[in-house]
C-alpha positions in Angstrom: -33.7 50.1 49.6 -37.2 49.4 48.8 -40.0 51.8 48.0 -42.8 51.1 49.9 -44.1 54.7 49.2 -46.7 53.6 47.1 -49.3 51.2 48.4 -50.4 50.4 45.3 -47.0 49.7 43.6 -45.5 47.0 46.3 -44.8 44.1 45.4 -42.9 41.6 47.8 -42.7 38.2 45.4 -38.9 36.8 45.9 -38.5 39.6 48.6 -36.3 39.0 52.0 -38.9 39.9 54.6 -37.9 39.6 58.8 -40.2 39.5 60.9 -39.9 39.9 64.4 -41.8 38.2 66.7 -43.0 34.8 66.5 -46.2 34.9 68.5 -50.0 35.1 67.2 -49.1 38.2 65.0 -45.8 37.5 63.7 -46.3 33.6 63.1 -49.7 35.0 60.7 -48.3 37.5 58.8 -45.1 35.0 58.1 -48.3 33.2 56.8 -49.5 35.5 54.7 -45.8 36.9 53.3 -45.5 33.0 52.4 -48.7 32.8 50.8 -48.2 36.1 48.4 -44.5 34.7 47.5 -42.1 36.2 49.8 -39.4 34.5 51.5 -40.2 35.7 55.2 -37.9 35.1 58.2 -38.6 34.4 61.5 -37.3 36.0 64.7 -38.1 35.8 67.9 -36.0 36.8 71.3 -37.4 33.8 73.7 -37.3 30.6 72.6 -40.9 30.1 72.6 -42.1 29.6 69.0 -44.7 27.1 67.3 -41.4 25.4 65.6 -43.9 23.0 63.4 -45.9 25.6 62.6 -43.4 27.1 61.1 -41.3 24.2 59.4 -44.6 22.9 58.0 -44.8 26.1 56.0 -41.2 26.1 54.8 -40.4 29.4 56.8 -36.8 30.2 58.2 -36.7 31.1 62.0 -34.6 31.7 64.7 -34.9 31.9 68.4 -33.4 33.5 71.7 -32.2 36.3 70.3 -32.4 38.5 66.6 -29.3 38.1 65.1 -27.6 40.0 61.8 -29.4 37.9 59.7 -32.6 40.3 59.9 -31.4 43.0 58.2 -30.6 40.4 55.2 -34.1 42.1 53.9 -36.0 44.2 52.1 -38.4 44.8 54.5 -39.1 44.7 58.4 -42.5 43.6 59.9 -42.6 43.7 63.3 -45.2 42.5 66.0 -47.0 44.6 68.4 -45.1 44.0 71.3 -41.8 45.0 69.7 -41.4 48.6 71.3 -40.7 51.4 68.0 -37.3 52.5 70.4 -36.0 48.7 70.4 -32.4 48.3 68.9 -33.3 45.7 66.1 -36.2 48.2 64.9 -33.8 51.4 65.2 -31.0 49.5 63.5 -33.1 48.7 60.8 -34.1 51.9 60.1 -30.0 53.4 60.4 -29.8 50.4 57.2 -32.4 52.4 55.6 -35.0 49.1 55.8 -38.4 49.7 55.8 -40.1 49.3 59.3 -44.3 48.0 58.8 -46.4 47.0 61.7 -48.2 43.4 61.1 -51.7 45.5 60.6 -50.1 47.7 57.7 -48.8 44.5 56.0 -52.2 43.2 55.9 -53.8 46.2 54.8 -52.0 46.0 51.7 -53.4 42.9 50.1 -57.4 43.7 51.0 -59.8 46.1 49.7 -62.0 45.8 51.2 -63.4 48.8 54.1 -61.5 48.7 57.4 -63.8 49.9 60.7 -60.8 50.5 63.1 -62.1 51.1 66.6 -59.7 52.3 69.4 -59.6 53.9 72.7 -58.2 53.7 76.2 -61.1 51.7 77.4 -63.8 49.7 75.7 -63.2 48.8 72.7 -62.8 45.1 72.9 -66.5 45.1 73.5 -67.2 48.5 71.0 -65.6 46.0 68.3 -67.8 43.2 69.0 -71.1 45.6 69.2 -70.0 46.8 65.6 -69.3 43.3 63.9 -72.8 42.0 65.8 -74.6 45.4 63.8 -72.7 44.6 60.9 -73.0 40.7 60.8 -76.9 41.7 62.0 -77.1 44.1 58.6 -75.8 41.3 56.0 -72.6 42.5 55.4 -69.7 39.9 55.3 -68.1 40.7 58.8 -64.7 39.7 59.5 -63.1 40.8 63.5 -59.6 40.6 63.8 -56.9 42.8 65.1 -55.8 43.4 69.1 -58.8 41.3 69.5 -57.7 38.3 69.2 -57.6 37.0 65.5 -54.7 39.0 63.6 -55.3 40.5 60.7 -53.3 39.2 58.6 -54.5 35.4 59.3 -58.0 36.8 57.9 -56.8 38.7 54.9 -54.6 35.2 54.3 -57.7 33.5 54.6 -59.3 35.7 52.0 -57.2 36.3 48.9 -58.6 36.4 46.0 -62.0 35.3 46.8 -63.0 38.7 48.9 -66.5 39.4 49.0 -68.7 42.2 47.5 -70.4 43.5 50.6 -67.4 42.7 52.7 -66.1 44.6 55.8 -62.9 44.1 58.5 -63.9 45.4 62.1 -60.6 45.5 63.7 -59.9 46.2 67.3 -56.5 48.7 67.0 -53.7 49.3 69.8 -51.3 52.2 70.4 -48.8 49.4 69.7 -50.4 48.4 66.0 -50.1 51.7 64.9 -46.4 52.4 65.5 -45.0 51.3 62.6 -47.9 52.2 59.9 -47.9 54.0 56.6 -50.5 53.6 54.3 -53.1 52.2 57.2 -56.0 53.9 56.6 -59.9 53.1 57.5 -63.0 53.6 56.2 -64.6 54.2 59.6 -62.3 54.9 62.5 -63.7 54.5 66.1 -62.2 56.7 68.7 -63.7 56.2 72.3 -61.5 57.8 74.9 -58.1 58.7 75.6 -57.0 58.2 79.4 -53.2 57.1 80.8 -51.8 54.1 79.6 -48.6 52.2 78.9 -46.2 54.6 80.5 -44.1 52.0 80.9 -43.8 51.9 76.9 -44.3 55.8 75.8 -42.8 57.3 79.2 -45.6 60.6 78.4 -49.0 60.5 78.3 -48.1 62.6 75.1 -46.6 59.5 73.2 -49.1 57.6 74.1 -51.9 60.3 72.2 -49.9 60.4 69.8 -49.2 56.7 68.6 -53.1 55.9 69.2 -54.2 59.2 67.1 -52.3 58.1 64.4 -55.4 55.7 63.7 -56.6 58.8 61.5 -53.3 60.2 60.1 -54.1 58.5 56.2 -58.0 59.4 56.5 -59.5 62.2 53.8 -62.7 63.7 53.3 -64.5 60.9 52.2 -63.5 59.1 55.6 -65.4 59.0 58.8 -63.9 59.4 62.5 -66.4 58.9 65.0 -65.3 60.6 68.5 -66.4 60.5 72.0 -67.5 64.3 72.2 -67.6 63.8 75.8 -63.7 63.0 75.6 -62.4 66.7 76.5 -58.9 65.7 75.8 -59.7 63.9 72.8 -61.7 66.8 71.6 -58.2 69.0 71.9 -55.7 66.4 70.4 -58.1 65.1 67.3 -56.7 65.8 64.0 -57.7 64.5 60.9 -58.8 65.1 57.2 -61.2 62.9 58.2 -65.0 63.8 58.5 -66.1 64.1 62.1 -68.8 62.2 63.2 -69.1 62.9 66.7 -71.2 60.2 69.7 -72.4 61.5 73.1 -74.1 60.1 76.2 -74.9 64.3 76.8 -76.3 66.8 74.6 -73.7 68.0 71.1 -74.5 68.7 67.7 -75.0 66.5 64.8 -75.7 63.4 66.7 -76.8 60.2 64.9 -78.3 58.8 68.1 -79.0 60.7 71.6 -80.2 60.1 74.8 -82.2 60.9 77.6 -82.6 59.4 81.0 -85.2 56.4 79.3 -84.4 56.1 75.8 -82.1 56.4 73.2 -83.1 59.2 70.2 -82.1 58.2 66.0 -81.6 61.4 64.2 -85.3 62.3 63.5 -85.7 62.7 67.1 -87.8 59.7 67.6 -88.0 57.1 70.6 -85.2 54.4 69.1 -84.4 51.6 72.1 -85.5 52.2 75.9 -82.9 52.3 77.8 -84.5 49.3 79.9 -84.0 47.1 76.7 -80.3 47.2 76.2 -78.7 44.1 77.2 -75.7 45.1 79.0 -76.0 47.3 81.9 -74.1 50.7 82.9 -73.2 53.8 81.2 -70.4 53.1 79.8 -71.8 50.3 77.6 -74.4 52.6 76.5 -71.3 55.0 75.4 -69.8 52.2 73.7 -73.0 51.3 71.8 -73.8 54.7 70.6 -70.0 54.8 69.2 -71.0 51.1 67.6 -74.0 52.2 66.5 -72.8 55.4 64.6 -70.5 53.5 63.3 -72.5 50.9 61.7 -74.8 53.7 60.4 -71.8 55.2 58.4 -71.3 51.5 56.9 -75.0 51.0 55.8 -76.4 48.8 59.0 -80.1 49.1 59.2 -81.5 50.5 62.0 -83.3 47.4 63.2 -80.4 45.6 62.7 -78.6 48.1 65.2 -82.1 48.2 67.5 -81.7 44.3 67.8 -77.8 44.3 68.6 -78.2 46.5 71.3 -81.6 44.2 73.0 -79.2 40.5 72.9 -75.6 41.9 72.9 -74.5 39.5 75.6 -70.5 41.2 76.1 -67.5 39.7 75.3 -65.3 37.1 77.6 -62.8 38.4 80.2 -64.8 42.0 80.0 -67.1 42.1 83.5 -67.7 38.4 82.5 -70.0 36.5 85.3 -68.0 33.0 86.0 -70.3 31.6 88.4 -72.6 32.2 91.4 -71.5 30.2 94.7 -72.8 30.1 98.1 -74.9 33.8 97.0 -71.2 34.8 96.2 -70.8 35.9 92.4 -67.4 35.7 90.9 -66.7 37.9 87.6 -63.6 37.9 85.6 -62.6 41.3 84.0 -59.0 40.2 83.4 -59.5 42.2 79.7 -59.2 44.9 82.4 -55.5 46.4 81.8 -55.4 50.2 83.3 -56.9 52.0 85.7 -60.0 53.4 84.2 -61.0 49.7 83.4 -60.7 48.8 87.1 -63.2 51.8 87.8 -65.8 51.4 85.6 -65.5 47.6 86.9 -66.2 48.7 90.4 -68.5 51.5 89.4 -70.8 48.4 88.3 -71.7 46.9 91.4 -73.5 47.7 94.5 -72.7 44.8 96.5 -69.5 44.6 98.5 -66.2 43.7 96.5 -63.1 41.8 97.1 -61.0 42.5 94.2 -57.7 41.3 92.6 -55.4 43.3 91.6 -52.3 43.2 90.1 -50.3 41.9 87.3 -47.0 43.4 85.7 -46.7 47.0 86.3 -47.1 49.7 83.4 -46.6 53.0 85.4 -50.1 53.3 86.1 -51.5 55.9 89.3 -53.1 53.6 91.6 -53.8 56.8 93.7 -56.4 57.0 91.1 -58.3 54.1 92.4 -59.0 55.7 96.0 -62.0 56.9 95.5 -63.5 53.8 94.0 -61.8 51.7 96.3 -62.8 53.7 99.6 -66.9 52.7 98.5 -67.7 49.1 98.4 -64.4 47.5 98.4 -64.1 45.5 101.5 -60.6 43.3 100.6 -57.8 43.8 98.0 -56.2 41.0 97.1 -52.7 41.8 95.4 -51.2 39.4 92.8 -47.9 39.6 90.7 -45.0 41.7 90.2 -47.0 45.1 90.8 -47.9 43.5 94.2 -45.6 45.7 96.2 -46.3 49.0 94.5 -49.6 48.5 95.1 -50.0 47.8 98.8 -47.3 50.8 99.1 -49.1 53.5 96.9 -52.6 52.6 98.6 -53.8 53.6 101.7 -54.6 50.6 104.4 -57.9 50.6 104.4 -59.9 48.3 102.9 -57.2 45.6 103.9 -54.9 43.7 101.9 -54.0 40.2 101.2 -50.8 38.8 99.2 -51.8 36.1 96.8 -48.9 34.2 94.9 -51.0 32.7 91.9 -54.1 32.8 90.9 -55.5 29.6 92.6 -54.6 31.6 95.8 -56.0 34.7 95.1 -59.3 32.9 94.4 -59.0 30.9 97.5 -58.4 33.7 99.7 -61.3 35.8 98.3 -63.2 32.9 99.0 -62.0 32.2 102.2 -62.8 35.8 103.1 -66.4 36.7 101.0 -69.8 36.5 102.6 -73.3 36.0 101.3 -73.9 39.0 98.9 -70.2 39.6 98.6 -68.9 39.9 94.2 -65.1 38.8 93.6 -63.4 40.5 90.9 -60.7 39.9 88.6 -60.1 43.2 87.2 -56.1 43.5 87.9 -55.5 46.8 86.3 -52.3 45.7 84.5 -50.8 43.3 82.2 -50.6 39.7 82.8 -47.2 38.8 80.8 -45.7 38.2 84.7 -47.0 35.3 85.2 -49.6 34.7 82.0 -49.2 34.5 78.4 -52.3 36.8 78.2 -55.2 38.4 79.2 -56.8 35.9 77.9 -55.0 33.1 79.6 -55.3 34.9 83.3 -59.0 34.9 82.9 -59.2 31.3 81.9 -57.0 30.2 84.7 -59.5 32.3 87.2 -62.3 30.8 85.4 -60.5 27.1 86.3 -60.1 27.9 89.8 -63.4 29.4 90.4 -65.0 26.8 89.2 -62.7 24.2 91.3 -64.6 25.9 94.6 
C-alpha cells in the first residue's frame, strides 16, 4: 500500500495512478500526474471523454464503465462528482488504496498560499471579489477550483517556475473536500451553511460536515474567516484555525463594519459608502466584507480593496443582465443551484418576475420558496426533470407554465411578460438533465434570449 501519510514524503514517479472521471477535473489532474512522471489511468462511466486529448498525452483510458483495471494502482484520484459511498471508491478503499480528491492531488506539488472560499451561497462571486483584491494588491493571483479552472490545470501550469508573491484563490465544494488529507489553506472563507445536495449526503448533517472539513488541517497560524451572522455555522465551526469573524451587524473584532451608509475599517473610520459599491443588495455587501477580510489577512492594501468593491462588475450566470427588450429585462442566474440562491435572486428585484425554475432535482424544499414567490412573482415557468415536483409541492398561485427546453421556456416568458416585467433564470437545481453545466444552461438562455 502506499503511504501518503506524509505530504512531504510522496512521491508518485513510475506510480499506477486511476483516476476516475474524465471530465474538466479528471482529464487535468491526468495532466498534471503525467507531467510529474506517473503513469495515470483514465476512467470514466459514460462514454463521453476528450479521446485526443488524452491519446495526445500518452494517457491510458477507458470508457462506459470502470473496470478491474483501476485498482491496478497505487493510488485513487477521483473527480468531484464521484459520490465518497460509490462502489469503485469503497472498493478501493476495502484494497487498502489510497482515495485523494483532484484538489488534494494538486495541493501537493504547490507552495504556494491557498485562500479557499466556501459556503452554501455566494462564493462564486466571494472568489472573484478576493482574486480582483488580490490581483488589485500585486500579488500573483491564480482562480481555479469549483470555479471553473481546476486546480490542478494551474498548479500544471506552474511547476517549477512558481512565483514569490504568489497566491491560489480557489472556489471549494462539499464534493472537493470528500476525499482530502493534507488540504489545508492559508485563508479559509466560510460564508454560510444552508440545505443542499440531499440528494448526495441524505442529512443536512453530512452535508456540514463534508463542507467543514475545509478547516480540518488548519493550525494556529491559519486564518478562517466566518459569517458571524451564520447561527448554524457559529455552532458547527471547529478548527485550530484562528477565527476571523465578518458581519453585516454588530460582533467583536471586526476588520470592516457597517452601518446603514458606509462601511467602517478597523480604526473606526468612514471606508466605502455604501452608495459606491458596484453590485447592489445585501448579500453582495456580505460577500465583500468576507472578500475583503480576507484579502486583509493576505496583505491586500486597503485602496486596493476600496477600488474592488467601487468596479466589481459580478461574475457570469450569477444575477447576470442578458439584455433589455421591449422594457422587458432578462437576467440569467443559472449559477443559481439551491433554494437560498433562488431567494436572494428574487429578493433583488422590485419589478414583477416570471421565473424559471427547474433542473434535476437534489431534495431541495420548495416550500421554502413561498414566501418569496407569493411577492412579485407573477408566472413560474417549470423546466426539466424537477418539473413535476415543483408544480406539485407549490401552491397554484402565481400560475404555472410547462416549458420542455430552454428555447421554450424563454419563449413563453416572453410571450407572457409585459413592459416593466424581469425574466429570470434562476432554476434552483442542477442542470446535468438536460445540460452539461451551469455554465452551459446559462449560455443556452443567453442564445435564446438574444434570438427574441
Amino acid at each position: 500500500m502506499m503511504d501518503i501519510s506524509h505530504k512531504n514524503t510522496i512521491d508518485l514517479t513510475g506510480r499506477n495512478v486511476s483516476v476516475i472521471g474524465g471530465a474538466r477535473s479528471g482529464l487535468a489532474a491526468a495532466a498534471l500526474l503525467n507531467e510529474i512522471g506517473a503513469a495515470p489511468f483514465v476512467s470514466e462511466a459514460s462514454d463521453n471523454i476528450d479521446r485526443d486529448r488524452l491519446k495526445g498525452m500518452s494517457i491510458d483510458f477507458e470508457t462506459g464503465g470502470h473496470s478491474e483495471k483501476v485498482f491496478d494502482s497505487d493510488l485513487m484520484v477521483v473527480s468531484p462528482g464521484v459520490p465518497q459511498d460509490s462502489e469503485v471508491v469503497k472498493q478501493a478503499k476495502v484494497k487498502c488504496i489510497p482515495v485523494v480528491s483532484e484538489i488534494e492531488l494538486a495541493s501537493w506539488f504547490t507552495s504556494s498560499p491557498i485562500a479557499a472560499v466556501t459556503g452554501s451561497n455566494g462564493k462564486t462571486t466571494t472568489t472573484s471579489m478576493l482574486a480582483e483584491m488580490c490581483r488589485a494588491g500585486g500579488l500573483t493571483t491564480f482562480e481555479s477550483g469549483n470555479i471553473g479552472t481546476p486546480f490542478s490545470t494551474v498548479v500544471f501550469d506552474n511547476l517549477g517556475r512558481e512565483a514569490k508573491d504568489a497566491v491560489h484563490v480557489l472556489e471549494v465544494s462539499s464534493f472537493q473536500m470528500e476525499q482530502i488529507h493534507h488540504f489545508k489553506p492559508a485563508v479559509a472563507v466560510i460564508l454560510n451553511l444552508s440545505p443542499d445536495h440531499l440528494d448526495r449526503y441524505g442529512t443536512m448533517d453530512a452535508y456540514i460536515d463534508a463542507k467543514l472539513r475545509i478547516v480540518e488541517n488548519m493550525s494556529q497560524e491559519d486564518h478562517v474567516v466566518y459569517n458571524y451572522g451564520d447561527s448554524l455555522l457559529r455552532r458547527r465551526l471547529k478548527t485550530d484555525g484562528t477565527l476571523v469573524p465578518f458581519a453585516l451587524d454588530n460582533a467583536d473584532n471586526l476588520l470592516f463594519s457597517l452601518n446603514e451608509t458606509k462601511i467602517y475599517d478597523r480604526s473606526a473610520k468612514p471606508f466605502v459608502y455604501l452608495s459606491e459599491i458596484s453590485l447592489p443588495g445585501r448579500h453582495n455587501i456580505s460577500n465583500f466584507l468576507a472578500a475583503a477580510t480576507a484579502a486583509r489577512l493576505l496583505t491586500v492594501g486597503e485602496d486596493a480593496i476600496k477600488d474592488i468593491m467601487k468596479t466589481f462588475s459580478g461574475v457570469p450566470h450569477r444575477l447576470e443582465k442578458v439584455r433589455r427588450l421591449n422594457d422587458i429585462t432578462f437576467y440569467n442566474d443559472s449559477k443559481a443551484t439551491n433554494i437560498e440562491s433562488v431567494k436572494v435572486a428574487l429578493e433583488s428585484f422590485t419589478s414583477p418576475v416570471i421565473i424559471i425554475l427547474g433542473g434535476r432535482d437534489k431534495g431541495a424544499d420548495f416550500t421554502e420558496l413561498i414566501p418569496c414567490l407569493a411577492g412579485g412573482v407573477k408566472l413560474v415557468i417549470t423546466l426539466g426533470e424537477a418539473a413535476e415536483r415543483i408544480e406539485k409541492t407549490l401552491p397554484k398561485h402565481p400560475p404555472f407554465l410547462r416549458a420542455h427546453s430552454m428555447a421554450s421556456a424563454v419563449s413563453l416568458a416572453y410571450q407572457n411578460s409585459g413592459k416593466g416585467d424581469v425574466v429570470l433564470l434562476s432554476p434552483g437545481c442542477t442542470s446535468f438533465d438536460m445540460f452539461d453545466d451551469f455554465e452551459n444552461r446559462g449560455d443556452v438562455f443567453r442564445e435564446e434570449v438574444m434570438k427574441l
